[in-house]
C-alpha positions in Angstrom: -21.6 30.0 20.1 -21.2 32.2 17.3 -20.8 31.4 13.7 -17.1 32.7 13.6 -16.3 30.2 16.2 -18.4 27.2 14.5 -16.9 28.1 11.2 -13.2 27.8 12.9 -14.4 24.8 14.4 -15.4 22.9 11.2 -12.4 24.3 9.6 -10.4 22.9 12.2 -12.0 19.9 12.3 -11.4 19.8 8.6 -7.9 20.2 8.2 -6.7 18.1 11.4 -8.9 14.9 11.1 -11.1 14.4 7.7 -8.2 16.0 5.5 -5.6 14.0 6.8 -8.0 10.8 7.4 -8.8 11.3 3.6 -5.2 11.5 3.0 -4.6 8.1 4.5 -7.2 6.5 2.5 -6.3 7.6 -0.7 -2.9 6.6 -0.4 -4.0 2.8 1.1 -5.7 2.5 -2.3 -3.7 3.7 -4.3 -0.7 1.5 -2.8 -3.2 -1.2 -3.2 -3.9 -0.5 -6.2 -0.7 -0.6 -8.1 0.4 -4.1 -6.1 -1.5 -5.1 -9.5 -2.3 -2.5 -12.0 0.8 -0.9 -14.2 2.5 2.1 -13.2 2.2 4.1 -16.6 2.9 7.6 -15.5 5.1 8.6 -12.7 5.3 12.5 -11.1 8.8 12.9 -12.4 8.0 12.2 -16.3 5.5 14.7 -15.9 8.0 17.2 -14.4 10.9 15.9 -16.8 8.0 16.7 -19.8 7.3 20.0 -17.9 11.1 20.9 -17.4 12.2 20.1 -21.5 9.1 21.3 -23.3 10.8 23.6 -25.2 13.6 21.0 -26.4 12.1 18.9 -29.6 14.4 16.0 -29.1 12.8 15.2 -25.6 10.5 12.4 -26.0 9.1 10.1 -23.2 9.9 6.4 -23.6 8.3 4.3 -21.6 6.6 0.5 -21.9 5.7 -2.0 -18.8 7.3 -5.2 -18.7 6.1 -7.9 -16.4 9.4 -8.8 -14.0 9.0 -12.1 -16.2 9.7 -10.2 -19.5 12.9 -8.9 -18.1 16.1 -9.9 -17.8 17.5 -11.4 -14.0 20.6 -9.9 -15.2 19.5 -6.2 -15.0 18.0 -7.3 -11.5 20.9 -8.1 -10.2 22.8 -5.3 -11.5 20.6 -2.3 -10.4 20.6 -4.6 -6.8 24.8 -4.5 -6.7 25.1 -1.2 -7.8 21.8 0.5 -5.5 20.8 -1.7 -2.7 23.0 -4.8 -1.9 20.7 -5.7 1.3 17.2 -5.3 -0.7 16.0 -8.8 0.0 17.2 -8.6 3.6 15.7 -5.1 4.6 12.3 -3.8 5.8 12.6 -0.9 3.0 15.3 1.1 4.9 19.2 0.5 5.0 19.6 1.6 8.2 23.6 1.0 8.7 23.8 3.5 5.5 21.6 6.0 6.6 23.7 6.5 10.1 27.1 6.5 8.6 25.8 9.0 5.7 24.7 11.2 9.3 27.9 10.7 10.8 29.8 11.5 7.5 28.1 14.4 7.3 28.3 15.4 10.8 32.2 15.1 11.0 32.1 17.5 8.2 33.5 14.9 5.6 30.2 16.0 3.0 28.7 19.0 2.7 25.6 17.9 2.4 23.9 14.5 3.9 24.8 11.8 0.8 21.4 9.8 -0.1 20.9 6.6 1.4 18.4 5.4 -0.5 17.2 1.5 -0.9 15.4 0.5 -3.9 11.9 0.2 -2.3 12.7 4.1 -0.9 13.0 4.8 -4.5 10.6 2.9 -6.0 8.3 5.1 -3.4 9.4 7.8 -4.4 9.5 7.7 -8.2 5.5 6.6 -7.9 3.9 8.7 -5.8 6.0 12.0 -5.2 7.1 14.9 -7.0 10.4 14.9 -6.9 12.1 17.7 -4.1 14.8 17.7 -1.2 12.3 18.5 1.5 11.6 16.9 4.9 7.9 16.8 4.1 8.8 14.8 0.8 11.6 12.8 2.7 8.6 12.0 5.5 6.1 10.9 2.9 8.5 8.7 1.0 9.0 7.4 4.3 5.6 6.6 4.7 5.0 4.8 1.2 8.0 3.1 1.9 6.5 1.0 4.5 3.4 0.9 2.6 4.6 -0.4 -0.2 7.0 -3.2 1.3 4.1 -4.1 3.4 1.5 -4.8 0.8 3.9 -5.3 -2.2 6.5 -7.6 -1.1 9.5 -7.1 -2.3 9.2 -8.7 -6.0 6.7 -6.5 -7.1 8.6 -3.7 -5.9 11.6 -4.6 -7.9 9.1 -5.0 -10.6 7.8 -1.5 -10.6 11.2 0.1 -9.9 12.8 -1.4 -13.2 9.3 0.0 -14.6 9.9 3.4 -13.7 13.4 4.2 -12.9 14.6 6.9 -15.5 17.6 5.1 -17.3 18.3 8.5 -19.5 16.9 11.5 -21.1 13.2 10.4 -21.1 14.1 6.6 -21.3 12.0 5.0 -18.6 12.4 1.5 -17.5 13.8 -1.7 -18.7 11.9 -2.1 -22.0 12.8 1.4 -23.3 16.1 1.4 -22.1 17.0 -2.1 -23.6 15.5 -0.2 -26.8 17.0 3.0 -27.1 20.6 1.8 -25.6 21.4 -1.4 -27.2 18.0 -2.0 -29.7 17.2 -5.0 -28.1 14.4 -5.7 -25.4 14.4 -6.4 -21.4 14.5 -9.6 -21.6 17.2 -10.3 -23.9 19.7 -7.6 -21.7 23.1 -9.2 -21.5 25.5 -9.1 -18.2 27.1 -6.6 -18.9 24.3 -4.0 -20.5 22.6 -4.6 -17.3 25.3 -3.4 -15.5 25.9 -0.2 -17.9 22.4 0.8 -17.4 22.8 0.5 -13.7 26.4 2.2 -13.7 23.7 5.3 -14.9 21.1 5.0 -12.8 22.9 7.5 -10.3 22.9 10.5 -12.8 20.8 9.4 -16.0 20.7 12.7 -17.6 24.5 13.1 -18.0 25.4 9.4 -18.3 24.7 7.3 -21.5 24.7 3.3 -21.1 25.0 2.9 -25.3 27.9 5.1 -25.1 29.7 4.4 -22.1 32.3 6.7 -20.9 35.6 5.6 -19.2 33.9 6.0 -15.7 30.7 4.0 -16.6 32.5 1.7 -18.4 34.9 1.1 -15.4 32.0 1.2 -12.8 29.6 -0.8 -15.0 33.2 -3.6 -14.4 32.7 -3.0 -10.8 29.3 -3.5 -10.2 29.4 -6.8 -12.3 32.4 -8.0 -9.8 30.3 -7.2 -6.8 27.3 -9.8 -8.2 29.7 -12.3 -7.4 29.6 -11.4 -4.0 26.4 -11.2 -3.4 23.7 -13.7 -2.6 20.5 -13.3 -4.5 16.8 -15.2 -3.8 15.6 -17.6 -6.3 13.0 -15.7 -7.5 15.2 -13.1 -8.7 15.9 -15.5 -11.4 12.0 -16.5 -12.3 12.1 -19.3 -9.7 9.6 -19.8 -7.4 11.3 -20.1 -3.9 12.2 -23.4 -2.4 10.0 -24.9 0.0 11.3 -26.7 3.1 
């Protein structure tokens, strides 16, 4: 055999089995490694750093609350207003995802709406760069299942209102009970939760301290909604009830 051959082979071998096997593995630990260490940087506050270095208000805010230190009000807010089946799911809301396909297959969107649950997020915030391509949509996929395997789903509630960007570098609860309202996560009233969830779609252009008409009005909607909805005990720092 020659060595052009042997040297395609290798690469080969390379690319299809150790690179992706090493893949795999890495991500496993990783995964397994944040179900107890502190998420303290995320890929998009290093693009959102990247993207306004040249602006010399942009600062990143961000400190990690245990899901003790924060308040069961913003959890059930950011729940209402982003993923009212997250306890009941396996990390994908699959009754939103087909009518979002059929919406956009009759031609009623003009591009497919997100569907995304919290864990989907959560995966996505941690460990990719942010981007509207099938190879990202595939890997969040992937960590989705991951993480709601080896996480369960209190831990990642607990990393998502860690990392979720709640304004112009404002990043989780802590910062954005700080900058917003000057108080801390765990001391978030009703109805800042909610404001800071009415944002959560769009936090660059929306501003839970100063609310405009259409926060203010969804921020109302959302907190009707919690009504509605039945929520686990330990959402409130309870440890579940056993038969």
């Amino acid at each position: 055999m020659s060595r052009r051959h042997t040297f395609l082979g290798r690469l080969w071998r390379l690319l299809l089995i150790k690179l992706p096997i090493a893949l795999v593995v890495l991500s496993l630990l990783l995964t397994v490694m944040y179900k107890w260490l502190p998420v303290y940087v995320t890929p998009l506050m290093v693009q959102r750093s990247i993207e306004f270095r040249h602006d010399d208000s942009f600062h990143t805010h961000k400190v990690w609350k245990s899901y003790r230190n924060i308040s069961p009000e913003l959890a059930r807010a950011v729940i209402a207003s982003e993923d009212n089946l997250f306890e009941a799911h396996g990390g994908f809301d699959w009754k939103a995802i087909r009518q979002a396909r059929e919406e956009f297959e009759s031609g009623k969107r003009s591009r497919m709406r997100g569907a995304s649950t919290i864990s989907q997020q959560t995966a996505k915030n941690v460990f990719l760069v942010p981007s509207r391509s099938f190879i990202r949509k595939g890997l969040e996929a992937y960590f989705t299942v991951l993480i709601e395997f080896i996480w369960g789903k209190e831990r990642i509630l607990e990393v998502y209102l860690n990392v979720a960007e709640m304004g112009k570098g404002i990043y989780g609860a802590e910062a954005a009970a700080k900058y917003h309202f000057g108080t801390t996560a765990a001391k978030l009233t009703r109805r800042q939760s909610c404001l800071i969830a009415a944002c959560l779609p769009n936090p660059l252009k929306r501003n839970a301290g100063k609310p405009s008409s259409y926060v203010s009005s969804r921020a109302t909607k959302i907190a009707n909604l919690e009504s509605k909805l039945k929520f686990p005990e330990w959402i409130y720092h309870k440890e579940a009830k056993k038969d």
